[in-house]
C-alpha positions in Angstrom: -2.2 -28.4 -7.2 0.2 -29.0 -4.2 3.0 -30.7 -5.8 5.1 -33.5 -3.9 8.9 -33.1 -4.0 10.6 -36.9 -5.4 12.2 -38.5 -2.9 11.8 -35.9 0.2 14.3 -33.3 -1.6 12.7 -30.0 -1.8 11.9 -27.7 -4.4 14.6 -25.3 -4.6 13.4 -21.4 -3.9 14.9 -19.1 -6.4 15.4 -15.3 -6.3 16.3 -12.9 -8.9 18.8 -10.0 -7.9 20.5 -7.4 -10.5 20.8 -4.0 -11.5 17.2 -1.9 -11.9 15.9 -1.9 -15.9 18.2 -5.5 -16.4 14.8 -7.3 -16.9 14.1 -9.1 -13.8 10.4 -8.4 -13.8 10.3 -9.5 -17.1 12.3 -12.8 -17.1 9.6 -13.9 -14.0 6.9 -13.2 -15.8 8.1 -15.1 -18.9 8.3 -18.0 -16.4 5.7 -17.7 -15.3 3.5 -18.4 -18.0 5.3 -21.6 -18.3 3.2 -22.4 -15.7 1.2 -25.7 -17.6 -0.7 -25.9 -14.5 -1.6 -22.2 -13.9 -2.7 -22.1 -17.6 -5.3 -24.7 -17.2 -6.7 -23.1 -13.9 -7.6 -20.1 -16.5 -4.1 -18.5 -16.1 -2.3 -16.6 -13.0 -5.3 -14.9 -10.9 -3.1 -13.1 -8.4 0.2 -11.9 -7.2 1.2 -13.2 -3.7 4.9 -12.5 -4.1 6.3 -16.4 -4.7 4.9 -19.0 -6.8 6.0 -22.3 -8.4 6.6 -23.7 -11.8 6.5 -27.6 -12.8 9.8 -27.5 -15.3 10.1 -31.3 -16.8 8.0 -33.0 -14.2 10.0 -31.0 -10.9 9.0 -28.0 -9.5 10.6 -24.7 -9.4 9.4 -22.3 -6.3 10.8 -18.2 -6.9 10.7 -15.0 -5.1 8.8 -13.0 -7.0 9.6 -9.9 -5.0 13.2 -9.4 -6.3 15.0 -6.7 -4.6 18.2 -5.9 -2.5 16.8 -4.9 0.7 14.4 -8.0 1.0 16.9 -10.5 0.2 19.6 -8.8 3.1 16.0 -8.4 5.4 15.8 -12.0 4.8 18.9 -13.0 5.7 19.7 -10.5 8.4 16.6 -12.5 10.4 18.1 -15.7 9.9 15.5 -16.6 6.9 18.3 -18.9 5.1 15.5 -18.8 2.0 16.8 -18.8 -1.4 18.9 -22.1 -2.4 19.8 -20.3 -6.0 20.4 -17.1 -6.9 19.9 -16.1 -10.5 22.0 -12.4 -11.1 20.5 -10.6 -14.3 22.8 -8.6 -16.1 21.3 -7.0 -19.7 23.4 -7.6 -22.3 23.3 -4.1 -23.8 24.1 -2.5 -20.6 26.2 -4.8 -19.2 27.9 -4.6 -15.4 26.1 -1.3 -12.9 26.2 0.1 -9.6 23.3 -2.0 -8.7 24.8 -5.3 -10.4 28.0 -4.8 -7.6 25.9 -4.6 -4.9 23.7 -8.0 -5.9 27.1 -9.7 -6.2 27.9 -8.5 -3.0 25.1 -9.8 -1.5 25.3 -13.1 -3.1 29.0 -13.5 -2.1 28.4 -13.2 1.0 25.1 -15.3 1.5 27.4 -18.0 0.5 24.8 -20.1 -2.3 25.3 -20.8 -5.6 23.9 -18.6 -8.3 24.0 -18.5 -12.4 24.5 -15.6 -14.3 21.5 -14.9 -16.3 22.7 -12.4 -19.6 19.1 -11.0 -20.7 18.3 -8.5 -23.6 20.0 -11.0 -25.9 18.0 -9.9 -28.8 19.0 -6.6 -29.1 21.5 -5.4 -32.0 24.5 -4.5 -31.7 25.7 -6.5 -28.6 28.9 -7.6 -26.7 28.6 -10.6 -24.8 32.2 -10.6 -24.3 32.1 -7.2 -23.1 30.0 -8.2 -20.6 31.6 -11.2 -19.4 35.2 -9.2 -18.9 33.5 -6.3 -16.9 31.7 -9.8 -14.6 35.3 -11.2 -14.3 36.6 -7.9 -13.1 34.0 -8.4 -10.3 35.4 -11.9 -9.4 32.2 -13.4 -11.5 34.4 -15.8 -13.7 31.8 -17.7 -15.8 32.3 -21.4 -17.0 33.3 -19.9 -20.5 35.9 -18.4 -19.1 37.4 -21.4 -17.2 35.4 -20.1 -13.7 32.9 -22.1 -12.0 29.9 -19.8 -12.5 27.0 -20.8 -15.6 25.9 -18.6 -17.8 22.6 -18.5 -19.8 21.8 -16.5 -22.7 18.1 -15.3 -22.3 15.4 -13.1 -24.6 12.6 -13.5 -22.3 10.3 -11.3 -24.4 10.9 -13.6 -27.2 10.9 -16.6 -25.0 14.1 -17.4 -25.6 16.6 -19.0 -23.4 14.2 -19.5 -20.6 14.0 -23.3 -21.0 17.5 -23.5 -20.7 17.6 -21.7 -17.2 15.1 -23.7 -15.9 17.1 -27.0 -16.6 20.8 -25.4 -15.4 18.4 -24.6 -12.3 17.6 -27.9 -11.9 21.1 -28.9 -12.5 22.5 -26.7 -9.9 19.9 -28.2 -7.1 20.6 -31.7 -8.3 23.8 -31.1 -7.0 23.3 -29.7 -3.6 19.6 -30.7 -2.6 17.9 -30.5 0.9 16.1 -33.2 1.9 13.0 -32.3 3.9 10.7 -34.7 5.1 6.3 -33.4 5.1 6.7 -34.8 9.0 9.7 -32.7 10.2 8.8 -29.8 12.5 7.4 -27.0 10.8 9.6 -23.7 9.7 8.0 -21.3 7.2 9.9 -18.0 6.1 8.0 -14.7 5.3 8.6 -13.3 1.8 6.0 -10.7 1.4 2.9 -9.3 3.9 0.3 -6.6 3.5 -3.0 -5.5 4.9 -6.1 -6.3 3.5 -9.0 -4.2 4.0 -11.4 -7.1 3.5 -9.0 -10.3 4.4 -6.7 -8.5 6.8 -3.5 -8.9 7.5 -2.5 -11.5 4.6 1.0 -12.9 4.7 3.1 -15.1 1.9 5.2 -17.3 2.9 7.0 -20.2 1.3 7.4 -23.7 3.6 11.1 -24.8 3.8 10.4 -27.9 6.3 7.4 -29.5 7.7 4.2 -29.1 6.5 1.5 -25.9 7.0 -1.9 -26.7 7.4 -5.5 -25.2 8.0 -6.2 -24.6 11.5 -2.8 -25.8 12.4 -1.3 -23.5 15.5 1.6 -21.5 14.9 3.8 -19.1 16.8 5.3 -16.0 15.6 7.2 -13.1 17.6 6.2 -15.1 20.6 2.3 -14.4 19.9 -0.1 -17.6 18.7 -2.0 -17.5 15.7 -4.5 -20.0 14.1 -4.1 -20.9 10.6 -8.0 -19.5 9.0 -7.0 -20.1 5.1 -4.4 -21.2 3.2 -4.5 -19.6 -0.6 -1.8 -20.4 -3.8 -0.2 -18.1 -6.7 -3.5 -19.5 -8.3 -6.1 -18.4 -6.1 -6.8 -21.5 -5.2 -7.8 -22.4 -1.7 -5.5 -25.1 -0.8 -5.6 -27.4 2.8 -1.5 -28.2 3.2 1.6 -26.5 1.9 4.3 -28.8 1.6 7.9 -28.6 1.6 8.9 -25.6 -1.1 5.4 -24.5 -1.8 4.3 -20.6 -1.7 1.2 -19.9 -0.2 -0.7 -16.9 1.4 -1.9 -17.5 4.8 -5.0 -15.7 6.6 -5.7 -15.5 10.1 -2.9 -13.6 11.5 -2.9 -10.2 13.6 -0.6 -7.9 12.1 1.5 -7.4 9.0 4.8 -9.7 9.6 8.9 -8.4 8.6 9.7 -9.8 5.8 12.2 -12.7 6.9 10.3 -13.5 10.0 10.3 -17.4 10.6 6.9 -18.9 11.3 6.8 -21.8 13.8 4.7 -24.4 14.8 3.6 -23.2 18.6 5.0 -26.4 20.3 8.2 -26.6 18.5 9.7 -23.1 19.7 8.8 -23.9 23.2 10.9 -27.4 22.9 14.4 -26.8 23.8 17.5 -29.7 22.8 18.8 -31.3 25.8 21.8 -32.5 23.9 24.4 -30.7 25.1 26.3 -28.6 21.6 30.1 -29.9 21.7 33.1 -30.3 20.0 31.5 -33.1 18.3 28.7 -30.8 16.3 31.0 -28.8 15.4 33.1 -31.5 13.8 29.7 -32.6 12.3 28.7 -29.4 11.1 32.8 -29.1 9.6 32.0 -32.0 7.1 28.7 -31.0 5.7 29.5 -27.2 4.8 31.3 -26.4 1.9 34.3 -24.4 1.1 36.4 -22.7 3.7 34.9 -23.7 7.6 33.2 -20.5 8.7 33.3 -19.4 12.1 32.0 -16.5 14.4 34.4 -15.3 16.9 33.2 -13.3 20.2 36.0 -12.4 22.9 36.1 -10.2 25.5 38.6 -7.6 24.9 40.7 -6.6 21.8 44.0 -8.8 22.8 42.5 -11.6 22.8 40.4 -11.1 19.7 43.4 -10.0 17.9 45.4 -13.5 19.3 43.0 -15.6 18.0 42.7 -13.9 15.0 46.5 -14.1 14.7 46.8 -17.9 15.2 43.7 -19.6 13.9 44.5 -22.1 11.2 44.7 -20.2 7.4 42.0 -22.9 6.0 39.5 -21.6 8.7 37.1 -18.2 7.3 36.3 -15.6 10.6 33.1 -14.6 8.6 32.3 -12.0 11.2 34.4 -11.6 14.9 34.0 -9.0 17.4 34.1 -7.8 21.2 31.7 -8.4 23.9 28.5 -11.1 24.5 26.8 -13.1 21.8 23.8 -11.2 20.3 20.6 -12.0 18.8 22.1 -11.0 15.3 25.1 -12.8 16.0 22.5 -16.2 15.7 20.7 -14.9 13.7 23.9 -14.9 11.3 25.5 -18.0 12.8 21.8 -19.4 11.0 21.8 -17.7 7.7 25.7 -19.1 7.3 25.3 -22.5 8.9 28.7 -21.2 11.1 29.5 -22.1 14.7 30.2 -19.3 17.4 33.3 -19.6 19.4 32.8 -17.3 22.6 36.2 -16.5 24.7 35.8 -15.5 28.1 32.0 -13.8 27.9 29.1 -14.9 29.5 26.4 -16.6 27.0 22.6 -15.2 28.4 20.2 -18.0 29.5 18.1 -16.3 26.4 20.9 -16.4 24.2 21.5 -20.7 25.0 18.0 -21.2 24.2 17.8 -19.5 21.2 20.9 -21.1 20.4 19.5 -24.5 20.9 16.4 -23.9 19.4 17.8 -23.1 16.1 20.2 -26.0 16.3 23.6 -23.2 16.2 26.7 -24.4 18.0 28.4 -21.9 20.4 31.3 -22.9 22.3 32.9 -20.9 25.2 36.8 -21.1 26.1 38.4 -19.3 28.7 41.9 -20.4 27.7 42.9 -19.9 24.1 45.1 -22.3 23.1 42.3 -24.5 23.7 40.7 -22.8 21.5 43.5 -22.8 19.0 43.6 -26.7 19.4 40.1 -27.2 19.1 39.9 -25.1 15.7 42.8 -27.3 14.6 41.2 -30.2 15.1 38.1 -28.8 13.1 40.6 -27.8 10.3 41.9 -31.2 9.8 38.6 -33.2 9.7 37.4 -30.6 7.4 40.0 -30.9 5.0 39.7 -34.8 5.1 36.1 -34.4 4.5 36.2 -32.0 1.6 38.3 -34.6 0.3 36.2 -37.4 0.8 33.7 -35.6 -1.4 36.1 -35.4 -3.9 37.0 -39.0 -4.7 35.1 -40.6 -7.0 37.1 -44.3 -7.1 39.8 -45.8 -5.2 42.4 -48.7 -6.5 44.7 -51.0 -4.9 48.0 -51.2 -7.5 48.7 -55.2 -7.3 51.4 -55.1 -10.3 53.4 -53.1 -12.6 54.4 -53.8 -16.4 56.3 -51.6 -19.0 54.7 -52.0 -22.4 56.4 -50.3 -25.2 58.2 -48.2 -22.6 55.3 -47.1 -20.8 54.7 -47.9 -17.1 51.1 -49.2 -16.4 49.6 -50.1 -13.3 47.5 -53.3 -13.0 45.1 -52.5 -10.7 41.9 -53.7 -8.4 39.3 -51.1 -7.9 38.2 -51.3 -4.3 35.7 -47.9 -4.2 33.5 -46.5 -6.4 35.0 -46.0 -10.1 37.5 -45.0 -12.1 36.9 -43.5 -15.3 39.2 -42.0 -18.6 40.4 -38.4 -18.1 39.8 -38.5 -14.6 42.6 -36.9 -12.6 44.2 -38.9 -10.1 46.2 -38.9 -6.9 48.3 -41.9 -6.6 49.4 -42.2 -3.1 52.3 -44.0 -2.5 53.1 -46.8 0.4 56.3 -44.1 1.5 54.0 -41.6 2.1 54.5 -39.3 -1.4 52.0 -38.6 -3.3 51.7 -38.3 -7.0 49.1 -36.4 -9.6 48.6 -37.7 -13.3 45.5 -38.6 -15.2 44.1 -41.5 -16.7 44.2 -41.9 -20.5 43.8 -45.4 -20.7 41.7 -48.3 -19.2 42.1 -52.2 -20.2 39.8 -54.9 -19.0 40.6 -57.9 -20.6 43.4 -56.8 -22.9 39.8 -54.8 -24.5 39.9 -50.8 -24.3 37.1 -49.9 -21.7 35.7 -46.2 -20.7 34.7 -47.2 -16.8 35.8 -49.2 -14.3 33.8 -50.3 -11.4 34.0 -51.3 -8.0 35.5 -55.0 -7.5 36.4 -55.2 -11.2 40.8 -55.1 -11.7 42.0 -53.5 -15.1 45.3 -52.4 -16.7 45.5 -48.4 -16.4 47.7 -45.7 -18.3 48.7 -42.5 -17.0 49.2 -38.8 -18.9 52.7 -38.7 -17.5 55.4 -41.0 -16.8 55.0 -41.4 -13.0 56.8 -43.9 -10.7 54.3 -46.6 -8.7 54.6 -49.8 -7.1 52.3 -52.4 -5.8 50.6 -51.6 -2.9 50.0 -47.7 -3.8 46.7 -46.8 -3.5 45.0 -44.6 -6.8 42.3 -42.2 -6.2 39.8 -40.7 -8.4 38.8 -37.3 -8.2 36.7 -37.5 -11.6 
């Protein structure tokens, strides 16, 4: 059954990466069977290296080929494919060589992931244990006052697995991508192999657009037509749509794992917007974290004087000397950064590419204009991540001292304000001020929220000096 994503957003792909003998293979297998609609097909007929899970009414696509090599293959290529990364640690072994490297990897693909502690079963355990040795390797789970969840899992007893499915849909409600059927088609290979009855036979898993029978595609510059599209259920199935796995039939040769798949016309179609300061501003407010940037200059003195004097709040994720390269797109993709060329020449293949995959690279031969421009990055990016974080503004319209406490009486004018949340009350001379709420009145009556357009009495944690006309905001 070719499930529709709600509201455009995507299924989120999910990949499994740990240590060997941690219980990957196990934990996908356990889910799986929770399959409801592979079970009334007659159960799982085949493995084609992905497949997808309906978990309360939203589906759930994952890698089923877990494994170091073909996540960095993946993203190497430019395939951007997991959205969550799920690291499996065994509770009796705890932290190994091969747990490292998968936090290495997931560091530095930039997504979120949640710690998945399996084996929890067995006797004579130490969660704890295991949670100190993931701290030591800057994995500082939510128990531990880090941002990182954690879920307790027996997959052989089929325990804890409903509760990973929901944090996985938790994490993706907070971060989906939105992906229309109609946008142009990219698919991303996850698994290939030769068939000596079907042929070559490729799995790939749709991340926009839709793939369709005898649709035209274009891989590695060569064009195939699309003979059959088959699911994780054998199933012979006309469309794939937006975070469905499927096998397709009809190509020439095995594919790379991480090779993008293309409808013909789109990678022939080349922007003829010119890429400014302007997307990278735009690009500045949608990422998250520290601003990433590629740097390419043409000598070592100048590398090391940019390096020297970029703003502190921008991240050089990767810099070097000499022309831009097809990896350096290809990495300026997987890490959704912008590539700031000084004084090399940018290859007419090299601009098209650059175009086609909609990455940003902007060429300076003098570098404080460089410098400027970054600053000017910095700043919006700052204000942005910002943005994201207020959850309510108020406009302070009078001030009253009851029992000896100062509280502001207030109009809020964005959003909503709401007890506990911690505030920022900027002030009209230009200081700003931190507290928290503890109290809301509407009405002289004791309320929990306050909305947009609706004025209340509010109480602060600390004894902080206001005046009418300072402004309040919310971060939640």
């Amino acid at each position: 059954m070719n499930q529709k994503p709600d509201t455009n957003f995507r299924p989120p792909v999910v990949t499994v990466l740990g240590h060997v003998d941690h219980g990957k293979t196990t934990l996908l297998d356990t889910i799986r069977k929770t399959n409801v609609a592979a079970r009334e097909h007659g159960g799982i007929t085949q493995h084609i290296g992905a497949y997808q899970i309906i978990h309360e009414g939203k589906p759930i696509t994952f890698i089923d080929t877990p494994g170091h090599a073909a996540f960095e293959k993946m993203r190497s290529r430019g395939a951007n494919i997991a959205d969550i990364i799920i690291l499996v640690v065994s509770a009796d072994d705890g932290v190994k060589p091969q747990t490292v490297e998968a936090i290495k990897h997931i560091k530095a693909s930039q997504k979120p992931y949640i710690v998945a502690i399996t084996k929890t079963d067995l006797p004579d355990i130490n969660l704890e244990k295991v949670k100190k040795q993931l701290q030591k390797e800057d994995v500082v789970v939510e128990s531990y006052g880090g941002d990182v969840p954690l879920v307790e899992v027996a997959a052989i007893k089929n325990r804890g697995i409903k509760e990973l499915l929901e944090m996985i849909n938790l994490v993706w409600q907070l971060s989906p991508e939105q992906s229309q059927p109609n946008e142009p088609l990219e698919s991303v290979v996850v698994e290939s192999f030769l068939d000596k009855n079907r042929g070559p036979v490729v799995t790939v898993i749709v991340k926009k657009g839709t793939l369709g029978k005898n649709r035209k595609i274009e891989i590695d510059n060569e064009s195939v037509t699309i003979k059959a599209l088959v699911d994780e259920n054998g199933q012979i199935v006309e469309e794939a749509l937006p975070g469905k796995p499927v096998e397709v039939l009809g190509f020439k040769k095995v594919l790379e794992v991480g090779s993008i798949i293309r409808e013909q016309t789109q990678t022939r179609v080349l922007s003829k917007k010119p890429l400014d300061m302007a997307d990278i501003i735009a690009r500045a407010q949608q990422a998250k974290g520290r601003f990433k940037v590629i740097i390419k200059a043409d000598v070592a003195g100048s590398l090391e004087a940019i390096l020297e004097n970029l703003p502190k709040d921008l991240l050089v994720i990767s810099s070097g000397i000499g022309q831009v390269t097809e990896n350096d797109i290809s990495f300026a993709k997987t890490t959704d950064s912008p590539i700031l060329s000084f004084n090399t020449k940018i290859s007419g293949q090299i601009k098209s590419r650059a175009e086609r995959e909609g990455i940003v690279i902007k060429s300076y031969d003098v570098i404080y204009q460089l410098l400027e421009d970054m600053e000017e990055v910095a700043t919006s990016f700052q204000e942005a991540k910002h943005e994201l974080k207020v959850a309510g503004r108020a406009k302070i319209v009078a001030a009253f001292n009851i029992e000896g406490k100062k509280i502001a009486g207030a109009v809020v004018t964005h959003g909503r304000l709401k007890i506990g949340d911690s505030v920022i009350i900027k002030r009209t001379n230009g200081q700003s001020l931190e507290s928290k709420i503890i109290s809301l009145k509407r009405f002289k009556k004791d309320a929990e929220t306050v909305l947009s357009g609706q004025d209340c009495g509010i109480g602060f944690a600390t004894n902080v000096d206001f005046s009418e006309g300072d402004i309040i905001e919310s971060l939640g």
